[in-house]
N, C-alpha and C positions, 0 to 999 in steps of 0.2 A: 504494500500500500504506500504512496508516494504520499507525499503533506498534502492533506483535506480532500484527497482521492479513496475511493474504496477499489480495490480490484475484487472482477469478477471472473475466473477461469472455470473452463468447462474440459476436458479430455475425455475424448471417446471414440470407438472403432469407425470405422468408416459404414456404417450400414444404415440405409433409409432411416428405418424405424425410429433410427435414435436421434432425428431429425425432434423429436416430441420433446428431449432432453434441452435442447437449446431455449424452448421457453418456459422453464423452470426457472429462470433468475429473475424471472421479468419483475413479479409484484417487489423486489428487492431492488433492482434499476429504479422502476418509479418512482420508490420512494425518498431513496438516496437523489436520485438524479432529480425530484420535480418536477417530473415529467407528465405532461398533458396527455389525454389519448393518443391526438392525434399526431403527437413527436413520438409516443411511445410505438405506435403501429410502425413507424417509418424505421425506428432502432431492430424493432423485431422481423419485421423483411429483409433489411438490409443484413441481417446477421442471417436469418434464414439463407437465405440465399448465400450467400457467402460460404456457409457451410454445405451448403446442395454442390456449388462450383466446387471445393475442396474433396468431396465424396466422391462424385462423378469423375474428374477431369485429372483431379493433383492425384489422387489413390486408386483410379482407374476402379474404383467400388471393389478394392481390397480388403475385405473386414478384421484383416490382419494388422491392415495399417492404421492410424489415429489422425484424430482432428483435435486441434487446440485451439478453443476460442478464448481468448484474454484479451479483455480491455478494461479500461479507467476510466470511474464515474466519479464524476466531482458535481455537487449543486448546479442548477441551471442559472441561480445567483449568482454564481464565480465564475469568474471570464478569465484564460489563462493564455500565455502567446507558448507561441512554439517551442522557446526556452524552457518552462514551465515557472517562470514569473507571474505573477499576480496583475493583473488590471483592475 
């Protein structure tokens, strides 16, 4: 966890199913992150998918191989530059 960030990691085999896995963190995003529906829907596709291209494309739908999702949720209040400085 970086300062006023929570990380969220996810690791799993590469197989469809465990597509359901990826929206397990969500009511935890929202709440952390402040997040609206309608930005929450947008987080949750974009990760979906993300992970669909990773399953299909990067592991050729090896169930042998893994997928790591990890990203940093910080309040939708805290604005931060690419440095990871404060605004």
């Amino acid at each position: 966890m970086s300062e006023n960030g929570h990380t969220v990691r996810s690791k799993f085999s590469s197989y469809f199913d465990m597509l359901e896995l990826v929206q397990v963190p969500n009511d935890y995003v929202r709440q952390v992150g402040n997040l609206d529906d309608h930005s929450m829907h947008r987080v949750s596709v974009a990760v979906r998918e993300s992970v669909m291209n990773a399953t299909q494309d990067g592991n050729a739908e090896k169930e042998t191989k893994r997928v790591l999702v990890e990203f940093e949720v910080y309040s939708i209040n805290s604005i931060y530059a690419a440095d990871g400085s404060r605004r």
